[in-house]
Every structure is written in C-alpha cells, then in structure tokens.
N, C-alpha and C positions, 0 to 999 in steps of 0.2 A: 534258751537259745541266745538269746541277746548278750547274756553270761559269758559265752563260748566266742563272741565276738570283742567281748572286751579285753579276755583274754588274750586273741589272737591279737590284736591291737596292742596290749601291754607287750608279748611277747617280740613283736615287730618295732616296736619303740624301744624298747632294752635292745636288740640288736644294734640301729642305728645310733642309738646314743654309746653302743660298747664300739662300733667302726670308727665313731666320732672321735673318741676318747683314745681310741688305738693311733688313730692317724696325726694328733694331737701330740703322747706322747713319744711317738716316733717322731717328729718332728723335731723336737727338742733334743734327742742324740744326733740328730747329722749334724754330718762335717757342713765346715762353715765351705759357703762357696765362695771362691774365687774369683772375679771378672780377669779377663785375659785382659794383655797389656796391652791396649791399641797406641799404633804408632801413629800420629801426626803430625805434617807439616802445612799450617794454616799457609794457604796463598791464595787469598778471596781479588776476586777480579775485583777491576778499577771503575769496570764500567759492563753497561749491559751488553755492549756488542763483543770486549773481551770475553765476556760469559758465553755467549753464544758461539763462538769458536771455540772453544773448548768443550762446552756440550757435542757442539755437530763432530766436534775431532772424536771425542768417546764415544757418538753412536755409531759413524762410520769404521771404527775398530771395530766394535762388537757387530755389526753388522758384517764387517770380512770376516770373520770369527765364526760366524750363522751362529751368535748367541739371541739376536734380536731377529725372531719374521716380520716380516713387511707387514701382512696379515693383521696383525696384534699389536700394530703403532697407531693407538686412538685419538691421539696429541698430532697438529702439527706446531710449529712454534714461526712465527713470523717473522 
C-alpha cells in the first residue's frame, strides 16, 4: 500500500516538474516585450502650496468627471 503511494507521489511530481519545464521552456520563445513610449514633461512645483493647487485643480476635474465619489476619499489634505 505505501508502494502505491509513492507512486502516486512520483507520478504527481513528474507532472509538476514536466508544467515546470513546459512553462520554462516556453518562456524562452516569446517575443521580447516592449514597454510603451511614455511621454513626459517634468514640471515639479516650486513649493507645497503650488502642489496643492494643482492637486485640488485635478481632483475637482475628476470629480466634475464623477471619476472620484465623495464616499471613497479616505485622505483629507490640509
């Protein structure tokens, strides 16, 4: 009996060592990835209260937007 468990054990281990090996050497054919070309224009505020206009300016957009509920703003900023 114990036989038939080591079995199933070897069998179950050659499985996952054959997925292992599957997903290993698939790996090594894919195409190479890409990153997308992100555009940026650094313009870092001068000070904290220009940051804070600029913050409030972009939550008051997404807020006319209804991308942001009231509900789910866990943050207030002082």
């Amino acid at each position: 009996m114990y036989v038939f468990f080591g079995y199933v054990a070897l069998v179950i281990l050659a499985l996952l060592a054959g997925a292992y090996a599957g997903i290993y050497l698939g790996s090594l054919v894919m195409p190479e990835i890409k990153p997308v070309a992100l555009h940026s224009s650094p313009n870092p505020a001068r000070s904290y209260e220009e940051a804070m206009v600029r913050f409030e300016a972009l939550q008051a957009e997404e807020m006319a937007r209804r991308d942001i509920d009231e509900g789910f703003v866990f943050f207030h900023l002082c």
